[in-house]
C-alpha positions in Angstrom: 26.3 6.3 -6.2 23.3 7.1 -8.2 21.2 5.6 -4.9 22.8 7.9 -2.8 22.2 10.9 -4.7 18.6 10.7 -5.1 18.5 10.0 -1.7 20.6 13.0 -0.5 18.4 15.4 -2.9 14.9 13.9 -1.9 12.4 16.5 -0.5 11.7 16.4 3.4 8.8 15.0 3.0 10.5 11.5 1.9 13.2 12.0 4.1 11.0 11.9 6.5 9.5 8.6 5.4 12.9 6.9 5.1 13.5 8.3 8.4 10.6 6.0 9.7 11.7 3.2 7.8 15.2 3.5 9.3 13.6 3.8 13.0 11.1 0.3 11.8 14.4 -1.2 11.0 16.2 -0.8 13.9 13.2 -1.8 16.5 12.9 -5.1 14.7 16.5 -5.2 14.4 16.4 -5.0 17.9 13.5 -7.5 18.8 15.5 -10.1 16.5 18.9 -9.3 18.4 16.8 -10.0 21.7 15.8 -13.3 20.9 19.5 -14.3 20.3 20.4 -12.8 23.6 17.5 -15.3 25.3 18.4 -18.0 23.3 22.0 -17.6 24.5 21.2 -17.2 28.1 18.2 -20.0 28.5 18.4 -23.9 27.3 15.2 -23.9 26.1 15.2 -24.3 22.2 11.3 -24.5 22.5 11.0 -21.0 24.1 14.2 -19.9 22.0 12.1 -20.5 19.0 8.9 -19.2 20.7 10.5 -15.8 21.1 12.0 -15.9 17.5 8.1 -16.7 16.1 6.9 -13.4 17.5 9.2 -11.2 15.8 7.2 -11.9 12.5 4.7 -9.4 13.0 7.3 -6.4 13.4 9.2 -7.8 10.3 5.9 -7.9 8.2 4.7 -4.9 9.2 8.0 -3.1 8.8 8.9 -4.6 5.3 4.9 -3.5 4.3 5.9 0.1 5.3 9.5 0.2 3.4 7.6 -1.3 0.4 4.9 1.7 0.8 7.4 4.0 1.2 9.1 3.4 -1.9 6.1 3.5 -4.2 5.5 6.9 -3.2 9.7 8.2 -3.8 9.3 10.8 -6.4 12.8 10.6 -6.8 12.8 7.3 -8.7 9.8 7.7 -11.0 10.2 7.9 -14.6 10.7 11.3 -16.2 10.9 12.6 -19.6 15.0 12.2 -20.9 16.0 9.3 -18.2 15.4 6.5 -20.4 17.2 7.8 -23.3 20.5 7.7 -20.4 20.0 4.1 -19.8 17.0 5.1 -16.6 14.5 3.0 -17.6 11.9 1.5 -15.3 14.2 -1.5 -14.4 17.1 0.6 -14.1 14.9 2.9 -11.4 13.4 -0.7 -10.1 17.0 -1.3 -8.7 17.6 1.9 -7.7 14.3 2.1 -5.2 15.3 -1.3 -4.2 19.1 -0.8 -3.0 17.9 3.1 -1.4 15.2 0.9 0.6 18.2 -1.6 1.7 20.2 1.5 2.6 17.8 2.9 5.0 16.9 -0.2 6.3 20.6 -0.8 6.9 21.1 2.0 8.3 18.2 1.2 11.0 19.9 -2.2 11.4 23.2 -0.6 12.5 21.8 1.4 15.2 20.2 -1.5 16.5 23.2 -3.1 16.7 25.1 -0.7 18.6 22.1 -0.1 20.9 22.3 -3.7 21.5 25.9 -4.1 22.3 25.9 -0.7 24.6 22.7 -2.5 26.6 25.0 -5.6 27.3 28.5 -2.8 28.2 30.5 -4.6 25.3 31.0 -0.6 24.4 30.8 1.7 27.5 30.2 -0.5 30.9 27.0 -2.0 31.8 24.1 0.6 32.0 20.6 0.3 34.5 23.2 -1.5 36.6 23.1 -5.2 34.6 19.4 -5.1 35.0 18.8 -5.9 31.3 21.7 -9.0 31.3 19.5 -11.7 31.4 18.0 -11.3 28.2 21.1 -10.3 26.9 23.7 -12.9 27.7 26.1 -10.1 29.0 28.8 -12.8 29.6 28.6 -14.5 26.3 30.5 -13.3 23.3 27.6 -12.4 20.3 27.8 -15.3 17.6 28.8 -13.2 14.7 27.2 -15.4 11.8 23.9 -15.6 13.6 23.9 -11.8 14.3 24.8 -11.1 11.2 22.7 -13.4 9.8 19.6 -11.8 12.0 20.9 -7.9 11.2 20.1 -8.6 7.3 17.1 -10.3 7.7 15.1 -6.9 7.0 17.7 -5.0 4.3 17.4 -8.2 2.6 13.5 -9.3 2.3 12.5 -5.2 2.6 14.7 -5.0 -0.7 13.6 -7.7 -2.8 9.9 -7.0 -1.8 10.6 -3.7 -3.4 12.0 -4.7 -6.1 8.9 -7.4 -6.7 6.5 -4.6 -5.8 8.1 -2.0 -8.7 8.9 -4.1 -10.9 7.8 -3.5 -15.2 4.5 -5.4 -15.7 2.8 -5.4 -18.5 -0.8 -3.9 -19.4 -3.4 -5.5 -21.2 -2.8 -8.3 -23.8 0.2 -7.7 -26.2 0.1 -6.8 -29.7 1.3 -7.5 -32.6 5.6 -8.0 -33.2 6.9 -4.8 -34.0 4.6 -2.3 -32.0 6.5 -0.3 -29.7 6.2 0.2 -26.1 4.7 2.6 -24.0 6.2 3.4 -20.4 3.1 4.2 -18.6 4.0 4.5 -15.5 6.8 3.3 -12.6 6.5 -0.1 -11.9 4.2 -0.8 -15.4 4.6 -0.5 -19.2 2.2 -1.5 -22.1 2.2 -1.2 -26.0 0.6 1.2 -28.0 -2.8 -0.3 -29.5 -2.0 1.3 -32.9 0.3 3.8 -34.2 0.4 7.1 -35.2 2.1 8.7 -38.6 4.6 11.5 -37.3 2.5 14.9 -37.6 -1.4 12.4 -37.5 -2.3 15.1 -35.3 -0.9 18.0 -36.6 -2.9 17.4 -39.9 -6.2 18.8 -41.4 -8.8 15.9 -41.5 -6.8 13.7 -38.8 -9.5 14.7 -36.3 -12.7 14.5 -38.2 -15.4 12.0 -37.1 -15.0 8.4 -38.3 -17.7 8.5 -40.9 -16.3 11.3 -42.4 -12.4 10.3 -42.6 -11.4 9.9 -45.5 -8.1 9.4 -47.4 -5.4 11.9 -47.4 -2.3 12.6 -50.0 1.3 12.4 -48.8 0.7 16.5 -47.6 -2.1 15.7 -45.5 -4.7 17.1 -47.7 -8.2 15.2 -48.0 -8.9 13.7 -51.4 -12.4 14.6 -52.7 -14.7 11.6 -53.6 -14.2 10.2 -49.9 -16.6 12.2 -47.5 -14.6 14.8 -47.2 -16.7 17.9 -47.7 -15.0 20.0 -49.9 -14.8 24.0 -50.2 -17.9 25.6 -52.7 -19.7 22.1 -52.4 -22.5 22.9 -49.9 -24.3 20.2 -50.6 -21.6 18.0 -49.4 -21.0 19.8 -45.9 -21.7 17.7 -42.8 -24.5 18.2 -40.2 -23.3 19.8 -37.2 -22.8 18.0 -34.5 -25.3 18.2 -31.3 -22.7 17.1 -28.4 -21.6 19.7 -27.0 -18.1 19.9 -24.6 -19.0 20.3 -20.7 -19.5 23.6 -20.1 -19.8 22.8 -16.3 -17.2 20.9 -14.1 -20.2 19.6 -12.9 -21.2 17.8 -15.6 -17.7 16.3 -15.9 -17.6 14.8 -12.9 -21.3 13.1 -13.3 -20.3 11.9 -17.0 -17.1 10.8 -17.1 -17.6 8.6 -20.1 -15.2 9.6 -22.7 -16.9 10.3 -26.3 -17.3 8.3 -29.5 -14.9 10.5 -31.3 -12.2 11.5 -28.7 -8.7 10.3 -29.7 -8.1 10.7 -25.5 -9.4 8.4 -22.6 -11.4 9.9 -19.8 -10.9 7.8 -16.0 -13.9 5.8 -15.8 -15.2 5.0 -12.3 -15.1 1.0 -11.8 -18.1 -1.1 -12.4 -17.4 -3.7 -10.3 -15.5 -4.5 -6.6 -13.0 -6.1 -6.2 -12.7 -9.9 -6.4 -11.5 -10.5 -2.6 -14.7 -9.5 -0.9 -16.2 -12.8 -0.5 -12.7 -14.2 0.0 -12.5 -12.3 2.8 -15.3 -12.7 4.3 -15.8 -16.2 4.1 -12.1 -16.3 6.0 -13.6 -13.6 8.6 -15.9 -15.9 9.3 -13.8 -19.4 9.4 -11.4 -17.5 11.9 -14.3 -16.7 14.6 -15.8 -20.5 14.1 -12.4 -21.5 14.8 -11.7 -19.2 18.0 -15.2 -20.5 19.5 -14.7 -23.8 18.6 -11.3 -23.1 20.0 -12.2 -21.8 23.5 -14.8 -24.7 24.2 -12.2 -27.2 23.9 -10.0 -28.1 26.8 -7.6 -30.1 25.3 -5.0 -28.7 22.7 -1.6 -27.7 22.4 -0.9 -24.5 24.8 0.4 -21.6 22.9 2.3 -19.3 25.0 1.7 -16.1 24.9 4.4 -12.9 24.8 5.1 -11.0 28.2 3.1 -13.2 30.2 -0.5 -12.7 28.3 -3.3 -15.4 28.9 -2.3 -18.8 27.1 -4.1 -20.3 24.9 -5.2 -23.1 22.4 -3.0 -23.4 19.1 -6.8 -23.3 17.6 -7.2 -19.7 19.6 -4.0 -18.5 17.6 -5.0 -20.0 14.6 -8.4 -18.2 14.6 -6.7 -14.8 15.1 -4.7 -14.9 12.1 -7.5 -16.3 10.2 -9.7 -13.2 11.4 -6.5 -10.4 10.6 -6.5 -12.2 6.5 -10.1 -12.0 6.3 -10.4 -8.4 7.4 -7.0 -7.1 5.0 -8.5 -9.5 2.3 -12.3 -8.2 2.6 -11.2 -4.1 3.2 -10.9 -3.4 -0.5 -14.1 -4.4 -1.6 -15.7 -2.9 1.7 -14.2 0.5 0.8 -15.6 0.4 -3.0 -19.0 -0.3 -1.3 -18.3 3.1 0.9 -17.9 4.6 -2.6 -20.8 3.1 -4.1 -22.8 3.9 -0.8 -22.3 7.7 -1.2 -23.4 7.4 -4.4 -27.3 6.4 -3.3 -30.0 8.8 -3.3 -29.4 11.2 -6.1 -26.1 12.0 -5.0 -24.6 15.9 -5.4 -21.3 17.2 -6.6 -19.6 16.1 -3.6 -21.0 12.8 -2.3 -20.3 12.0 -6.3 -16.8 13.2 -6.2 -15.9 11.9 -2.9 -17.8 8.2 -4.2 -16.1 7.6 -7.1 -12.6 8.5 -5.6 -13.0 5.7 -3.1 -14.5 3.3 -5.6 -10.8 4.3 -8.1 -8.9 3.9 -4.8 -10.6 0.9 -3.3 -7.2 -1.6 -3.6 -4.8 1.0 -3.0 -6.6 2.5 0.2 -8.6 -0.7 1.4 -5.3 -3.3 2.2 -3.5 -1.0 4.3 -6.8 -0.1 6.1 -7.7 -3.6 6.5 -4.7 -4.1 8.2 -4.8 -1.8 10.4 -8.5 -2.7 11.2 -6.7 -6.4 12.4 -3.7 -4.9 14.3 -6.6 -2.6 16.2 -9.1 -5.8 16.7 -6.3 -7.5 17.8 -4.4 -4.8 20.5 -8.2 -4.2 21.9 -8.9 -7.6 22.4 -5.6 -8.8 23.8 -5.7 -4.9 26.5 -8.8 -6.4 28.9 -7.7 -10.0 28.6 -3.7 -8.7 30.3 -5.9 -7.4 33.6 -6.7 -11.7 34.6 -2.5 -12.0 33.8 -0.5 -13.1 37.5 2.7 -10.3 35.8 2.6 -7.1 34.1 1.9 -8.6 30.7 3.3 -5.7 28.8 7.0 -5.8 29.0 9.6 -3.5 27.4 10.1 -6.0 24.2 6.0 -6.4 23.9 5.7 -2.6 24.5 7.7 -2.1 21.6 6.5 -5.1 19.2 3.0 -3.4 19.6 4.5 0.2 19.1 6.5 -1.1 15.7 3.4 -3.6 14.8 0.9 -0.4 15.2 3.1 2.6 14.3 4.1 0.9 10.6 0.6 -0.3 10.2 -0.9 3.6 10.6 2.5 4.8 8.4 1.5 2.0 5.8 -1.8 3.7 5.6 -0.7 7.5 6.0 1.6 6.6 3.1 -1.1 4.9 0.7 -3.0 8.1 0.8 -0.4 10.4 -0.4 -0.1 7.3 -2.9 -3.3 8.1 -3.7 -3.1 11.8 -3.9 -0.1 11.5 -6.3 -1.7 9.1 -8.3 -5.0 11.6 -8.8 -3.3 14.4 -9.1 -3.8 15.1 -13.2 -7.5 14.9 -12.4 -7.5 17.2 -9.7 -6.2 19.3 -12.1 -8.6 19.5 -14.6 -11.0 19.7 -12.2 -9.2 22.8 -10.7 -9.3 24.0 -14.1 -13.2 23.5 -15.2 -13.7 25.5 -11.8 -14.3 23.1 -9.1 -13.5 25.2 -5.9 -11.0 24.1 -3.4 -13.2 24.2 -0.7 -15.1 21.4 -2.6 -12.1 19.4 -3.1 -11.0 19.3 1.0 -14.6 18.5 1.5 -14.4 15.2 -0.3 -11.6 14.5 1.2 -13.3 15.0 4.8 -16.0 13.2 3.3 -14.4 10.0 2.5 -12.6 10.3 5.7 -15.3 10.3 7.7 -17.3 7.3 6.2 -14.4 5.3 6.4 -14.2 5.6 10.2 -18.2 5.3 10.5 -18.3 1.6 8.5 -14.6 0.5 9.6 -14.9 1.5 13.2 -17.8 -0.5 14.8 -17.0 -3.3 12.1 -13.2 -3.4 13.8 -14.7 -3.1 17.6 -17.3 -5.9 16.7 -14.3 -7.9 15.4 -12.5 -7.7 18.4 -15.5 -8.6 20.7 -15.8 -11.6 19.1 -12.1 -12.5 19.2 -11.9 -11.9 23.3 -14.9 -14.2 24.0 -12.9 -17.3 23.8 -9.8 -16.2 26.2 -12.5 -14.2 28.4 -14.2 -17.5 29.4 
């Protein structure tokens, strides 16, 4: 009940999103419900199975959008007063989960009755039984198997959420007895040390550590202890030189917090992150495999969907080895982006629009990766259906591509507002030291637009080299 609430008073803008994941449900609801209907209607169990295999891609890529989607529900993040009414972050955990297996039900049952209007169990046979073949018209549905196939995406899309959200902990633990700190949704740590009730409200609680001293049970410093005392001149400290930023400017070049701050400024990262030469060394196994691949003439035949060029097992085997290497490499290749606007003495905006992509690296640079593999692989699979004896693009592979791509550009669309929500405190305070709006979109724009320079030709080049073994 509490699921359906949230999801009834969500803004448009998640509607919206949950929308999508409905509509990615039901297309890969319907994909699935398709390859019973062949299986049914042809005594093949090899190209049964076949069919079956190449509804992976759609599930994937529709089960990486409901997971996105989730993260970003506003709805189910922890707010101040919901824990102390049993809404902790587990409690919200199972509530993302079950309005994710809602939606993706609800795409699930459109897909059903789409499919059983297509074979005229509901209102006659439509396009005049053209469609019966794949369908097994005159066979009743199996209803364990359909059943079986209809939960296949509420079910993983769910638990992936709940796996994705669930409470982790920050940073090594602490002693028994220190309480915990919800950070955020989906994460909770413990408090390094504690604080007295009314630390901060105190005289002396703020003072620099060489000159803390001890304090009565009022709060008042003790003399004898550092503390400089009224009519003792002698005894008063040195002003400090530091001075606060009066700039927004110098913020944003210095974001290292101070000795004696009691509060942690972001700090950019130092260092990528740890898949780059993962990836790349995976990259480059999956092309040595596709060349190696199309020289060969003996191998097992892999069939391709809708009448496409067929192909080694090794061909196949090199494609999926290039798609991992390019989602596994993307996140360090975007904190290089970051760390490449940063050359050169950088400005204001080359520095703000650096170190947001260097922050932003993991969240923004899997989704991109993978959408950089589903483009290398539609552009290299387009010239290669011109040599095919049918028209190699089908109604089904029309809309496996269309669910594969769609969700893959959605994933990404989704990780940026991700992105911007998770940001937003510090475009705050930047708002507030005086940093112009103006500045703000063109960092955006900015980050943007190297993105497309360094991912673009690296995707295209990608793709080359995966069509040379089909194209010989």
């Amino acid at each position: 009940m509490l699921a359906l609430r949230l999801t009834r008073g969500a803004q448009p803008a998640v509607q919206l999103r949950r929308l999508l994941v409905a509509a990615a449900s039901a297309g890969t609801g319907f994909l699935l419900l398709c390859a019973l209907g062949y299986a049914m209607s042809h005594a093949s169990p090899a190209e049964s199975l076949l069919r079956l295999a190449w509804c992976a891609p759609p599930l994937a890529a529709t089960v990486h959008f409901a997971v996105a989607a989730a993260r970003t529900d506003p709805g189910t993040s922890p707010r101040s007063g919901l824990a102390a009414i049993g809404l902790g972050p587990a409690r919200l955990m199972a509530v993302s989960a079950t309005t994710t297996a809602l939606s993706c039900t609800l795409g699930s049952t459109v897909a059903l009755l789409f499919f059983l209007h297509l074979r005229g169990d509901l209102l006659g046979m439509p396009f005049d039984g053209a469609v019966s073949e794949f369908l097994a018209a005159g066979s009743p549905l199996p209803v364990p198997a359909t059943l079986t196939l209809l939960t296949l995406v509420p079910g993983i899309a769910s638990v992936m959420v709940a796996l994705a959200l669930r409470p982790k902990e920050l940073g090594p633990t602490t002693a028994r007895g220190t309480g915990r700190a919800y950070v955020r949704f989906g994460a909770y740590g413990r408090s390094v040390a504690r604080e007295t009730f009314g630390a901060y409200g105190r005289f002396g609680a703020r003072l620099r550590r060489g000159e803390r001293g001890s304090a009565d049970a009022n709060g008042r410093p003790q003399p004898g202890d550092g503390t400089p005392q009224a009519g003792d001149p002698a005894r008063t400290p040195a002003p400090t030189t530091a001075t606060p930023p009066t700039d927004w400017t110098e913020a944003v070049a210095d974001p290292a917090p101070p000795a004696d701050s009691g509060r942690a400024r972001p700090v950019a990262p130092r260092k990528p992150p740890a898949g780059l030469p993962w990836g790349i060394a995976v990259l480059a196994a999956g092309l040595a495999v596709e060349a190696y691949a199309g020289r060969t003439t003996t191998g097992t035949a892999v069939t391709m969907p809708a009448a496409l060029p067929t192909g080694t097992a090794g061909v196949v085997v090199g494609w999926l080895l290039t798609a991992l290497g390019l989602a596994l490499a993307a996140p360090g290749l975007t904190h290089f982006c970051g760390r490449l606007l940063q050359t050169a003495r950088p400005g204001a905006l080359r520095l703000l629009a650096g170190r947001v992509l260097m922050e932003e690296a993991v969240r923004i640079g899997r989704p991109l990766g993978i959408v950089c593999a589903v483009t290398s692989a539609v552009y290299a699979m387009t010239p290669l259906s011109d040599h095919a004896a049918t028209p190699p693009f089908g109604p089904l592979t029309a809309l496996g591509v269309t669910l594969v791509t769609g969700c893959t550009v959605a994933t990404l669309l989704t990780a940026a507002v991700e992105a911007k929500q998770a940001r937003a405190d510090t475009t705050a305070a930047l708002l507030r030291l005086g940093a112009p709006t103006a500045l703000l979109r063109s960092a955006a724009a900015l980050r943007v637009g190297i993105l497309l320079a360094f991912f673009g030709p690296l995707t295209l080049i990608v793709a080359e080299l995966a069509a040379l073994p089909l194209a010989q």
